[in-house]
mmCIF file as Biopython writes it, N, C-alpha, C and O atoms, coordinates in Angstrom:
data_model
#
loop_
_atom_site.group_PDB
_atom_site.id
_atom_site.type_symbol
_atom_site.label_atom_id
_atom_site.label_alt_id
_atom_site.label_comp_id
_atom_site.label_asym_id
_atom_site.label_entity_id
_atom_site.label_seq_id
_atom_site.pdbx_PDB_ins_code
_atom_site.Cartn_x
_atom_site.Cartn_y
_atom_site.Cartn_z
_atom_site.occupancy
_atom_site.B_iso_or_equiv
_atom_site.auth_seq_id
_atom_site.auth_asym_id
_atom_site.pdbx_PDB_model_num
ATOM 1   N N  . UNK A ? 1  ? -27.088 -5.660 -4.384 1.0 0.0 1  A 1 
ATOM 2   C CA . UNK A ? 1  ? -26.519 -4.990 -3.246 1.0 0.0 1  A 1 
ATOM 3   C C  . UNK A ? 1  ? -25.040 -4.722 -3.516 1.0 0.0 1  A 1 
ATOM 4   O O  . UNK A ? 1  ? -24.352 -5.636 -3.971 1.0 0.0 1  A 1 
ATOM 5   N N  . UNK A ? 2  ? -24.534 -3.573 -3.272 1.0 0.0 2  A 1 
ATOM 6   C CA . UNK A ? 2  ? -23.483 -3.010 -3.739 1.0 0.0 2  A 1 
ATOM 7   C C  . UNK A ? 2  ? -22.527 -3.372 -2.498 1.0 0.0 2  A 1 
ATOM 8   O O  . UNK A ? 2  ? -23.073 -3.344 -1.395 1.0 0.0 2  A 1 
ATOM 9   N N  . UNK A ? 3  ? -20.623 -3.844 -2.570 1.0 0.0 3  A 1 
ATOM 10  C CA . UNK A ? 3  ? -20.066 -3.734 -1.394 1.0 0.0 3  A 1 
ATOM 11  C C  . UNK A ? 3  ? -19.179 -2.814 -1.549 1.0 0.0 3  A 1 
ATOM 12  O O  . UNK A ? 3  ? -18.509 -2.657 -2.570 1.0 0.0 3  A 1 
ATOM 13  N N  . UNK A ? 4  ? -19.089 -1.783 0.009  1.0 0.0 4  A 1 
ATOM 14  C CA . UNK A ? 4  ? -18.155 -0.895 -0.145 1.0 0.0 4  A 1 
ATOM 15  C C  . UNK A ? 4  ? -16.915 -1.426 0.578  1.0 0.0 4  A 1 
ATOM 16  O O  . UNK A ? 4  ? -16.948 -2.167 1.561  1.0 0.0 4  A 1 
ATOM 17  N N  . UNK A ? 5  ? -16.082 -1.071 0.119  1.0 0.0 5  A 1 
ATOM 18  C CA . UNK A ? 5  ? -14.615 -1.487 0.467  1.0 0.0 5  A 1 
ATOM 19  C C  . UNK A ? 5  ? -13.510 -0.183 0.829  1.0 0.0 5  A 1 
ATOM 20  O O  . UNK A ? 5  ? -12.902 0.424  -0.053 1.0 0.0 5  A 1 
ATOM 21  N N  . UNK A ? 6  ? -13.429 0.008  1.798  1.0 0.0 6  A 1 
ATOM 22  C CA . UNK A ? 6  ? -12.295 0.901  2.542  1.0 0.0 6  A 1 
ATOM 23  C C  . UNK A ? 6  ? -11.293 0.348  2.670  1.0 0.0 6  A 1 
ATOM 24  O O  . UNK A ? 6  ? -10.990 -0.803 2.987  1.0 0.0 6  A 1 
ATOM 25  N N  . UNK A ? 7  ? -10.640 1.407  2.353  1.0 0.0 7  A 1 
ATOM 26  C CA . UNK A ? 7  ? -8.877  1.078  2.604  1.0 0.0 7  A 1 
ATOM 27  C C  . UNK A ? 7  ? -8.488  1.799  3.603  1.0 0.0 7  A 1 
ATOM 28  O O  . UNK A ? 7  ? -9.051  2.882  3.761  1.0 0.0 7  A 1 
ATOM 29  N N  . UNK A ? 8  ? -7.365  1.367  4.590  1.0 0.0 8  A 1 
ATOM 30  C CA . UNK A ? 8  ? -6.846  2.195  4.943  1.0 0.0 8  A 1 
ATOM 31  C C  . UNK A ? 8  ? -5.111  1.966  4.548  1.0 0.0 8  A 1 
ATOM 32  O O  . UNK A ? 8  ? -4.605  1.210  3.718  1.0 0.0 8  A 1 
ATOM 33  N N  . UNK A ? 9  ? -4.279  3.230  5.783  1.0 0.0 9  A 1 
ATOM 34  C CA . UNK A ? 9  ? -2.960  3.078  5.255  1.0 0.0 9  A 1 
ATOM 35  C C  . UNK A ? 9  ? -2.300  3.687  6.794  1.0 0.0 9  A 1 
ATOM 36  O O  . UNK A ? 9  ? -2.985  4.221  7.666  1.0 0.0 9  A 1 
ATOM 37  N N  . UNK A ? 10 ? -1.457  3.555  6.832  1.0 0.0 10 A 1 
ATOM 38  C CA . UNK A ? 10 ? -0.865  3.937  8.849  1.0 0.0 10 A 1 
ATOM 39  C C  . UNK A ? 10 ? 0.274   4.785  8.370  1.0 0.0 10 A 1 
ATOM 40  O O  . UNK A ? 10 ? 0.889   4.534  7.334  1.0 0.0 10 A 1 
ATOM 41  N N  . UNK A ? 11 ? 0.540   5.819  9.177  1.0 0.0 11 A 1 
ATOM 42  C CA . UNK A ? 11 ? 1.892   6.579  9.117  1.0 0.0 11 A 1 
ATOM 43  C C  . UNK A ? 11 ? 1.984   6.453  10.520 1.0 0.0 11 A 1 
ATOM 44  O O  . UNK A ? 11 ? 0.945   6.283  11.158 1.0 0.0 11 A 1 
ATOM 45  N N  . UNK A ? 12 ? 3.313   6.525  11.220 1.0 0.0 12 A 1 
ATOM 46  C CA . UNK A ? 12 ? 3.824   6.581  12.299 1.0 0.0 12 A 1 
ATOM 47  C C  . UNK A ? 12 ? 5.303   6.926  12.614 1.0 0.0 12 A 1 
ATOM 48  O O  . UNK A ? 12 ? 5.807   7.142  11.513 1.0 0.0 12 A 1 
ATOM 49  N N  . UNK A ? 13 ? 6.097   7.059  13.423 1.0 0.0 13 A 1 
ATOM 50  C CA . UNK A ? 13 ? 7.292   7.388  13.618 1.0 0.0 13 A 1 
ATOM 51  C C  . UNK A ? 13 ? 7.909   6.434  14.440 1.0 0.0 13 A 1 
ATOM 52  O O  . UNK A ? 13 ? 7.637   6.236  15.625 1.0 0.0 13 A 1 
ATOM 53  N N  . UNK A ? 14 ? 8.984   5.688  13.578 1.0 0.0 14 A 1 
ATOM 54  C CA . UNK A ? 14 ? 9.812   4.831  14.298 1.0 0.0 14 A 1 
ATOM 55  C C  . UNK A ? 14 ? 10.507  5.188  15.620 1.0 0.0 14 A 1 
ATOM 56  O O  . UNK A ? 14 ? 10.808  6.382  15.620 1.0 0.0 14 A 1 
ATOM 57  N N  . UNK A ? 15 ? 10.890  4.498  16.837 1.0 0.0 15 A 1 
ATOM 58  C CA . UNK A ? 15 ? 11.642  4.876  17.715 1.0 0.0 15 A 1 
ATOM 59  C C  . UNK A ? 15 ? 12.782  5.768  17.458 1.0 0.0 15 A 1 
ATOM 60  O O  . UNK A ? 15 ? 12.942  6.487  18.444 1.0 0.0 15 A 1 
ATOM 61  N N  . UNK A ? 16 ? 13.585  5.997  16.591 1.0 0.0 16 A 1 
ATOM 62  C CA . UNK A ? 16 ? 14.424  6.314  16.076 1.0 0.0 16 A 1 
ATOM 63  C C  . UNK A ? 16 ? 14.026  7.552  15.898 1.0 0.0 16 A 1 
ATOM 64  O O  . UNK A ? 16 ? 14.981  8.233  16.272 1.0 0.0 16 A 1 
ATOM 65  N N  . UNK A ? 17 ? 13.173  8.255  15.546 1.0 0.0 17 A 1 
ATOM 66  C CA . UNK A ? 17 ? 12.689  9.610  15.074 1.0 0.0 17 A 1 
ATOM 67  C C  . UNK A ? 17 ? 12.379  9.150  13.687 1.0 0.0 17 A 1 
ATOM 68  O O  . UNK A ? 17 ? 11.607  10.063 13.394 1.0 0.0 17 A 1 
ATOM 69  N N  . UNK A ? 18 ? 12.418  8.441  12.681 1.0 0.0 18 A 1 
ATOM 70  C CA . UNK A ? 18 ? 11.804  8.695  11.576 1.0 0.0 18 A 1 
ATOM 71  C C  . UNK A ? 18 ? 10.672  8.125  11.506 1.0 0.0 18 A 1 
ATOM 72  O O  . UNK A ? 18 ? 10.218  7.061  11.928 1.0 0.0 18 A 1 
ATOM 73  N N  . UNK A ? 19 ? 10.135  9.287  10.699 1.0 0.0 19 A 1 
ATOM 74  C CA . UNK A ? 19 ? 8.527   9.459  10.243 1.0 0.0 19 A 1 
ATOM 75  C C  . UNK A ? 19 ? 8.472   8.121  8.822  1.0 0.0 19 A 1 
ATOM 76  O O  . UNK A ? 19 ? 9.337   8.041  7.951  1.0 0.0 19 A 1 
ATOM 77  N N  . UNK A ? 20 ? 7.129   7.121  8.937  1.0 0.0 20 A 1 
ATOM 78  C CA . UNK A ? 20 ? 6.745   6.525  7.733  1.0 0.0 20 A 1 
ATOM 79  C C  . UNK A ? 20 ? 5.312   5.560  7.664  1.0 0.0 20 A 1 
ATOM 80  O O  . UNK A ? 20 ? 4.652   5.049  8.569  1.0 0.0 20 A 1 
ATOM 81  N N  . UNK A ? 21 ? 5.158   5.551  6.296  1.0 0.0 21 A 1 
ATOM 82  C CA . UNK A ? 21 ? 4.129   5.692  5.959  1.0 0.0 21 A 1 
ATOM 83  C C  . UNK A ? 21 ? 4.218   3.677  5.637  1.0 0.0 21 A 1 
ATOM 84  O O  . UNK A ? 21 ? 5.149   2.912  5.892  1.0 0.0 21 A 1 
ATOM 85  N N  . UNK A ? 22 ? 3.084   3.428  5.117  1.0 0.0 22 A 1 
ATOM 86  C CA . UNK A ? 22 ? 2.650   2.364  5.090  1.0 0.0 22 A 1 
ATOM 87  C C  . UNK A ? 22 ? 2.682   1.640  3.260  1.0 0.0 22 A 1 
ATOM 88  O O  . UNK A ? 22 ? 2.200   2.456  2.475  1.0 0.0 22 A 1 
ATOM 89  N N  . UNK A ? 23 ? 2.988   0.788  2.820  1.0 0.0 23 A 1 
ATOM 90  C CA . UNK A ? 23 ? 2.916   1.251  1.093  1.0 0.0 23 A 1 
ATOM 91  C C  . UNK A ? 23 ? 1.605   0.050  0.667  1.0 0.0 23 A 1 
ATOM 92  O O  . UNK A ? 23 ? 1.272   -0.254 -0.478 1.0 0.0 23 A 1 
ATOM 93  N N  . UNK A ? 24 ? 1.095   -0.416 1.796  1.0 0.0 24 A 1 
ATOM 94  C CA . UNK A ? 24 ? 0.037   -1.332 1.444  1.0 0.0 24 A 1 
ATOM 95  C C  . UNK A ? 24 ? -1.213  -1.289 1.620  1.0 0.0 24 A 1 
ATOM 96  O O  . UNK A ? 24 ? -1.483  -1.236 2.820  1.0 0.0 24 A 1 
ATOM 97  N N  . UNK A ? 25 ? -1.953  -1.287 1.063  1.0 0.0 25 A 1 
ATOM 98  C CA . UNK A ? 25 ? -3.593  -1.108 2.271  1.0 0.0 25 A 1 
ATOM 99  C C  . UNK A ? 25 ? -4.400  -2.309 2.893  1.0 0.0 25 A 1 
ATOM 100 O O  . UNK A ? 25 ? -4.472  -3.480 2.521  1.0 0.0 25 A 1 
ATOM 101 N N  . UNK A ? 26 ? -5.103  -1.523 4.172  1.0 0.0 26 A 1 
ATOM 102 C CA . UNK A ? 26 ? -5.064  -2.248 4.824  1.0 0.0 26 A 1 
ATOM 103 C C  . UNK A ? 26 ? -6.950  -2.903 5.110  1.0 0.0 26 A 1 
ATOM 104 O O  . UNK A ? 26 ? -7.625  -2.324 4.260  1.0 0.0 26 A 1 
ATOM 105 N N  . UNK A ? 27 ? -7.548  -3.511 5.670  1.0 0.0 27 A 1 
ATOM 106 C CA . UNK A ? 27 ? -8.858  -3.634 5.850  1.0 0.0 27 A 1 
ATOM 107 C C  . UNK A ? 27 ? -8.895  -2.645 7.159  1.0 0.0 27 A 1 
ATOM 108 O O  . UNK A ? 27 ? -7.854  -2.070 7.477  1.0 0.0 27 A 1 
ATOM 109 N N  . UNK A ? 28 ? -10.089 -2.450 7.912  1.0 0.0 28 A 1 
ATOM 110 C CA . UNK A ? 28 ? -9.753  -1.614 9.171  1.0 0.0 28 A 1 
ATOM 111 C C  . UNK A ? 28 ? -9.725  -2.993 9.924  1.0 0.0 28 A 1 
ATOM 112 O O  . UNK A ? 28 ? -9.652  -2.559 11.074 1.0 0.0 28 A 1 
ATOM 113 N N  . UNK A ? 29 ? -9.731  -4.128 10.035 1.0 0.0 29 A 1 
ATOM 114 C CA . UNK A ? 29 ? -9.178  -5.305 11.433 1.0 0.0 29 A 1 
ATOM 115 C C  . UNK A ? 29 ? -7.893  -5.412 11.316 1.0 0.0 29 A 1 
ATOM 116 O O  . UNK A ? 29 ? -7.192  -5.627 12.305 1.0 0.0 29 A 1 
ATOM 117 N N  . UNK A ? 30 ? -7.334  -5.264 9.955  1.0 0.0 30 A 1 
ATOM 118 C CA . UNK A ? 30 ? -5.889  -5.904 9.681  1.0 0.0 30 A 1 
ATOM 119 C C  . UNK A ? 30 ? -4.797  -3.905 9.934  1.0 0.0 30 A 1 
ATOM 120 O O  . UNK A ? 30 ? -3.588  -3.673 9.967  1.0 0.0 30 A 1 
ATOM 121 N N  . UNK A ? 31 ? -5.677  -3.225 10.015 1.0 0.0 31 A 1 
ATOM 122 C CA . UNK A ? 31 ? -4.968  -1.520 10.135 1.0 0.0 31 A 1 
ATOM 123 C C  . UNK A ? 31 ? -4.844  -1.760 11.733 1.0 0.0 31 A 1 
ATOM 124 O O  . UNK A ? 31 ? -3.820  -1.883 12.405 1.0 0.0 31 A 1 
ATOM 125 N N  . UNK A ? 32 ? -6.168  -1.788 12.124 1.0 0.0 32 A 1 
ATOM 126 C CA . UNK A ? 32 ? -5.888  -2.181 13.902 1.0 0.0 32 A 1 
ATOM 127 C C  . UNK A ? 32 ? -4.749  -3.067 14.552 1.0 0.0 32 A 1 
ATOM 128 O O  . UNK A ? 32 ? -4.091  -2.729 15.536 1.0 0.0 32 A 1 
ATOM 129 N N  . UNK A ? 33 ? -4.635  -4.111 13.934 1.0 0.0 33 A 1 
ATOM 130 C CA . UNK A ? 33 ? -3.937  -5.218 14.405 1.0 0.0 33 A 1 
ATOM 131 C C  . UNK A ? 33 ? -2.199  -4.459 14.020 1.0 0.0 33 A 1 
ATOM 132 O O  . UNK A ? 33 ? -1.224  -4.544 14.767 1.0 0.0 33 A 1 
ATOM 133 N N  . UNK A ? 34 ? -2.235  -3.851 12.851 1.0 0.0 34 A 1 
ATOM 134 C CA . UNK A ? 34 ? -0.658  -3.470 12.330 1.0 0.0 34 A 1 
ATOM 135 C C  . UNK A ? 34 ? -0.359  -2.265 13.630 1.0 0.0 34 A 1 
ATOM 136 O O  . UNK A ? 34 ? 0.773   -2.032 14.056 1.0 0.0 34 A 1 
ATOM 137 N N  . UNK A ? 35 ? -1.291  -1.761 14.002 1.0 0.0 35 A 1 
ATOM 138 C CA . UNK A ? 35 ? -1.267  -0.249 14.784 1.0 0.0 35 A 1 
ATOM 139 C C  . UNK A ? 35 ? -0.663  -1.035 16.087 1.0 0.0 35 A 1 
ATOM 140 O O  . UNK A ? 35 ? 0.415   -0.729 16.597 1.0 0.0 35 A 1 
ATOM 141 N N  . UNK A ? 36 ? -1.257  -1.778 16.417 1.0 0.0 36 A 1 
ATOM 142 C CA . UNK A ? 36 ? -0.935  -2.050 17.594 1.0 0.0 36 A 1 
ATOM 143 C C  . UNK A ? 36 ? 0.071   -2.677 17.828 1.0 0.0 36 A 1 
ATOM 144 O O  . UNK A ? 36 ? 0.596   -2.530 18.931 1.0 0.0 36 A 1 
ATOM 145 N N  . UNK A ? 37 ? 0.741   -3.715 16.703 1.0 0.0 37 A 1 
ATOM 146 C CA . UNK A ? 37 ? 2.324   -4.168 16.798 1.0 0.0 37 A 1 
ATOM 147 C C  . UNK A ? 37 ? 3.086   -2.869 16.445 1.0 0.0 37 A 1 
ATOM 148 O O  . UNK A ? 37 ? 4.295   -3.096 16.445 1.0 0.0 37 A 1 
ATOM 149 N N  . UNK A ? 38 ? 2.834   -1.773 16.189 1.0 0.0 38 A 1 
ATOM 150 C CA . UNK A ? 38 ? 3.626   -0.826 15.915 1.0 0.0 38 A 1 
ATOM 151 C C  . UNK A ? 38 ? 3.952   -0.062 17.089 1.0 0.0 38 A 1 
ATOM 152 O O  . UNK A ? 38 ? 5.058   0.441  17.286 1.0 0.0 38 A 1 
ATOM 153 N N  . UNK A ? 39 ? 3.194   -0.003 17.683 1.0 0.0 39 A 1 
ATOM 154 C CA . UNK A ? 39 ? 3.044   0.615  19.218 1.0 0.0 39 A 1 
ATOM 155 C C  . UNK A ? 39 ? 3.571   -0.007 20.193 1.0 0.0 39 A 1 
ATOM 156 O O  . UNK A ? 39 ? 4.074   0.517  21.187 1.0 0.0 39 A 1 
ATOM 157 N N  . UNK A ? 40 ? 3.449   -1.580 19.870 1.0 0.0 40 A 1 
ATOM 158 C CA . UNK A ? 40 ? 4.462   -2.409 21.036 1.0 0.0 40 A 1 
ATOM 159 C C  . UNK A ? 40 ? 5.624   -2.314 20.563 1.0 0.0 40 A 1 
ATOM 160 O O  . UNK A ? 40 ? 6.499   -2.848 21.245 1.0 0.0 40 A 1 
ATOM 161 N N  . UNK A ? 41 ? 5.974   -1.761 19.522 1.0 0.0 41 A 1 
ATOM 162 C CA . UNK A ? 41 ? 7.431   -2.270 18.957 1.0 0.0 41 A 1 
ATOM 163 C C  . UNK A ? 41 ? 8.044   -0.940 19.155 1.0 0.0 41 A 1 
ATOM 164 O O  . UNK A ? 41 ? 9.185   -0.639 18.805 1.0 0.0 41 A 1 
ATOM 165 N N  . UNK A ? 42 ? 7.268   -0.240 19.693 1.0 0.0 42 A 1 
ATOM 166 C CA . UNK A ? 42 ? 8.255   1.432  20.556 1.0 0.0 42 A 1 
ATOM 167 C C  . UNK A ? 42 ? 7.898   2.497  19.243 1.0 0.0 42 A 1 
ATOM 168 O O  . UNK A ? 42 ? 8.773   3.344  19.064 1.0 0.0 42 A 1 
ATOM 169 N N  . UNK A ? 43 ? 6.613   2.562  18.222 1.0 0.0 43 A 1 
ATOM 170 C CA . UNK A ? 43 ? 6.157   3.629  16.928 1.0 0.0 43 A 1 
ATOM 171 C C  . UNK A ? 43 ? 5.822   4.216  18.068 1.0 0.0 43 A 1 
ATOM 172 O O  . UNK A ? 43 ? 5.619   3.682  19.158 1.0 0.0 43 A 1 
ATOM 173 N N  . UNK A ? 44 ? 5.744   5.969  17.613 1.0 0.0 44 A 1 
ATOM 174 C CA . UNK A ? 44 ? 4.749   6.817  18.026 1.0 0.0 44 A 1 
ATOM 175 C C  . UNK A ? 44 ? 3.906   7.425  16.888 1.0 0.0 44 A 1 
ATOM 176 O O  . UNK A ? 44 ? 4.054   7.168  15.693 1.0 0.0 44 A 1 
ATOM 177 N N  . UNK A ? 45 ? 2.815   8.440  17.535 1.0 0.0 45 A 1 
ATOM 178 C CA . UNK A ? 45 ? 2.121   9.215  16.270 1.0 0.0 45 A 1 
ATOM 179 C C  . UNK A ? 45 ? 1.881   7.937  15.561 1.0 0.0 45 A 1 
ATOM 180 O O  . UNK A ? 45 ? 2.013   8.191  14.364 1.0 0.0 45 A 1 
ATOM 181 N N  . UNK A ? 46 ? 1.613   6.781  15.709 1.0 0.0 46 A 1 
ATOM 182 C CA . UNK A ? 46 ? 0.233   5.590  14.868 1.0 0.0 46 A 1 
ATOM 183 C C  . UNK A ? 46 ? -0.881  6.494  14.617 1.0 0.0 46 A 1 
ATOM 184 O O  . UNK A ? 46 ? -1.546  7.086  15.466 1.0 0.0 46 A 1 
ATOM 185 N N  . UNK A ? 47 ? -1.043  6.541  12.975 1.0 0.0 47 A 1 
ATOM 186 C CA . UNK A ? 47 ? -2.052  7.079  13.082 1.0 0.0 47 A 1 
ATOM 187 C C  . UNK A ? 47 ? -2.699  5.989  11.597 1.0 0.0 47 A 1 
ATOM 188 O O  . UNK A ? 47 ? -2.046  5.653  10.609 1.0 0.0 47 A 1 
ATOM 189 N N  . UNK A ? 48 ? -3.994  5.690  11.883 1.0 0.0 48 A 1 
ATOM 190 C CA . UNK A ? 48 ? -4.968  4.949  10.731 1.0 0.0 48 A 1 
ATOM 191 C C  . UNK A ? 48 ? -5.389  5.907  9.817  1.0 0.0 48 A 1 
ATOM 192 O O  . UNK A ? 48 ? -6.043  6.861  10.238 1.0 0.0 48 A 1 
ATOM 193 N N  . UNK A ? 49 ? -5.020  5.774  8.182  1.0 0.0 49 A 1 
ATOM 194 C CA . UNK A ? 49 ? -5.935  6.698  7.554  1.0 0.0 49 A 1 
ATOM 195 C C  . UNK A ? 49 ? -6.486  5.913  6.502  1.0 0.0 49 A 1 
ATOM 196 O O  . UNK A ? 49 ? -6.066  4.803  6.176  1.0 0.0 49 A 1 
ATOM 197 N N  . UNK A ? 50 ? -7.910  6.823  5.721  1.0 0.0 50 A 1 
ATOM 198 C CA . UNK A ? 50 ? -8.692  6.197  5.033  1.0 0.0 50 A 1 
ATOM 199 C C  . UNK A ? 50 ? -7.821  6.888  3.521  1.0 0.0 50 A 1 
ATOM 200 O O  . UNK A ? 50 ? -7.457  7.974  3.071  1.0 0.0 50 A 1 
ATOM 201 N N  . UNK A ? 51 ? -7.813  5.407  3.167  1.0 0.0 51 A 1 
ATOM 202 C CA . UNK A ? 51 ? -6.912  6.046  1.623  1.0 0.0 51 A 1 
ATOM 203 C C  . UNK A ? 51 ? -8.156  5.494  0.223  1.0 0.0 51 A 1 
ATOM 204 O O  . UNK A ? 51 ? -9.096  4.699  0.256  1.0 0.0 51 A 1 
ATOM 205 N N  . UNK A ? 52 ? -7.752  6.103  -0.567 1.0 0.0 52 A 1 
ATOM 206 C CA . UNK A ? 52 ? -8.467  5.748  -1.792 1.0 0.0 52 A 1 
ATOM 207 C C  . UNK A ? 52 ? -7.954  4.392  -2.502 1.0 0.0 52 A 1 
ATOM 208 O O  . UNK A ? 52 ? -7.088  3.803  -1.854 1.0 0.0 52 A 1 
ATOM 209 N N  . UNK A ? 53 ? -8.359  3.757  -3.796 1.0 0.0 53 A 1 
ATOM 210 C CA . UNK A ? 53 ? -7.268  2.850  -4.126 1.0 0.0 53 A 1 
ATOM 211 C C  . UNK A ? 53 ? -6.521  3.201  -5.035 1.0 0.0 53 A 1 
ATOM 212 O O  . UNK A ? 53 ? -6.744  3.817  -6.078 1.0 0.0 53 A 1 
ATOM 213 N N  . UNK A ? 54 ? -5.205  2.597  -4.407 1.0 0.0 54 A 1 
ATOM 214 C CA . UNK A ? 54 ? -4.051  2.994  -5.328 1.0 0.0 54 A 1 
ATOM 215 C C  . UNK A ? 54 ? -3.051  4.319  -4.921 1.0 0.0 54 A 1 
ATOM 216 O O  . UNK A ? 54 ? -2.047  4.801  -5.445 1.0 0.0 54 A 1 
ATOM 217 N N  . UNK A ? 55 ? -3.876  4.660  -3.682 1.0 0.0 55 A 1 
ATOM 218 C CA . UNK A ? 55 ? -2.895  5.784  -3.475 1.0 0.0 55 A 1 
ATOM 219 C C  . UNK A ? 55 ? -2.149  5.449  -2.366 1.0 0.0 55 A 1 
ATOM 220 O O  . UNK A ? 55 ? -2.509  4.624  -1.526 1.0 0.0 55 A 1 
ATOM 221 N N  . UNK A ? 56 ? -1.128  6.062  -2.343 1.0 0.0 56 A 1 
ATOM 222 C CA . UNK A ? 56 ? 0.379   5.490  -1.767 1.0 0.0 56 A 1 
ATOM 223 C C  . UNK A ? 56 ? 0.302   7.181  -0.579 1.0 0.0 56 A 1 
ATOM 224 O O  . UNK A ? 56 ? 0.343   8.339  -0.993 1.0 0.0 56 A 1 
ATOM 225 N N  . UNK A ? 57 ? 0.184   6.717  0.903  1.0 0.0 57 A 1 
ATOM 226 C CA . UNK A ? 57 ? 0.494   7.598  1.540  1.0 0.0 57 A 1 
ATOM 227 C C  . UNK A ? 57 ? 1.992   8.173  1.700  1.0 0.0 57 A 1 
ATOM 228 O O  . UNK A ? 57 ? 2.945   7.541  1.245  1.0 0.0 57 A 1 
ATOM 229 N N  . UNK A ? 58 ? 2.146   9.333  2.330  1.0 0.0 58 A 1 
ATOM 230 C CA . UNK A ? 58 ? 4.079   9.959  2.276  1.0 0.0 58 A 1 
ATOM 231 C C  . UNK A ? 58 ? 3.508   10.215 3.856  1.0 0.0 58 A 1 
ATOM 232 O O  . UNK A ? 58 ? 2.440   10.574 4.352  1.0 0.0 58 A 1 
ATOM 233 N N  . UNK A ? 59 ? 4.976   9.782  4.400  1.0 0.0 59 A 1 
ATOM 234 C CA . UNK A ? 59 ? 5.550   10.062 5.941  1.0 0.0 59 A 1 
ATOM 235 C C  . UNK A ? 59 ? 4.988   11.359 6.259  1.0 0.0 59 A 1 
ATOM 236 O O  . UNK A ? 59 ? 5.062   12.289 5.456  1.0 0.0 59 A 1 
ATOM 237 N N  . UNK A ? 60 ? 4.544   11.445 7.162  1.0 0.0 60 A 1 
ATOM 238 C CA . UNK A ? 60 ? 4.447   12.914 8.125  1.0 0.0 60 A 1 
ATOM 239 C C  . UNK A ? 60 ? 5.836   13.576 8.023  1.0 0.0 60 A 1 
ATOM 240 O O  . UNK A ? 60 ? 6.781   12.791 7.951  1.0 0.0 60 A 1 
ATOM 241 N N  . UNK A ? 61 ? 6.063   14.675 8.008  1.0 0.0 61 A 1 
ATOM 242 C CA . UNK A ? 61 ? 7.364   15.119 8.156  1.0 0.0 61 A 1 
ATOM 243 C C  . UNK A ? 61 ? 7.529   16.898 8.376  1.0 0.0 61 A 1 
ATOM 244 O O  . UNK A ? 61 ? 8.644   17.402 8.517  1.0 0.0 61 A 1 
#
């Protein structure tokens, strides 16, 4: 039995106005859990994405 393993990676925009990206990947419980301290901590545009491995998402901008 084969296991598949997803990554994800979060971009969002600091209170501040800047746009950024995430440089680690994440499981999707541990992407959820980061999304949501990001959101209490005043991020907008949280967004979860499915990354490949090894690839390094860039800020929205």
């Amino acid at each position: 039995m084969a296991i598949t393993i997803t990554n994800y990676g979060l971009t969002w925009t600091d209170p501040d106005g800047t746009p950024r990206a995430s440089v680690v990947s994440y499981d999707q419980a541990s992407a959820d859990d980061r999304k949501a301290r990001l959101e209490a901590g005043g991020a907008t545009d949280v967004e979860i994405v499915e990354t490949e491995p090894g690839e390094r998402l860039q800020p929205k901008g």
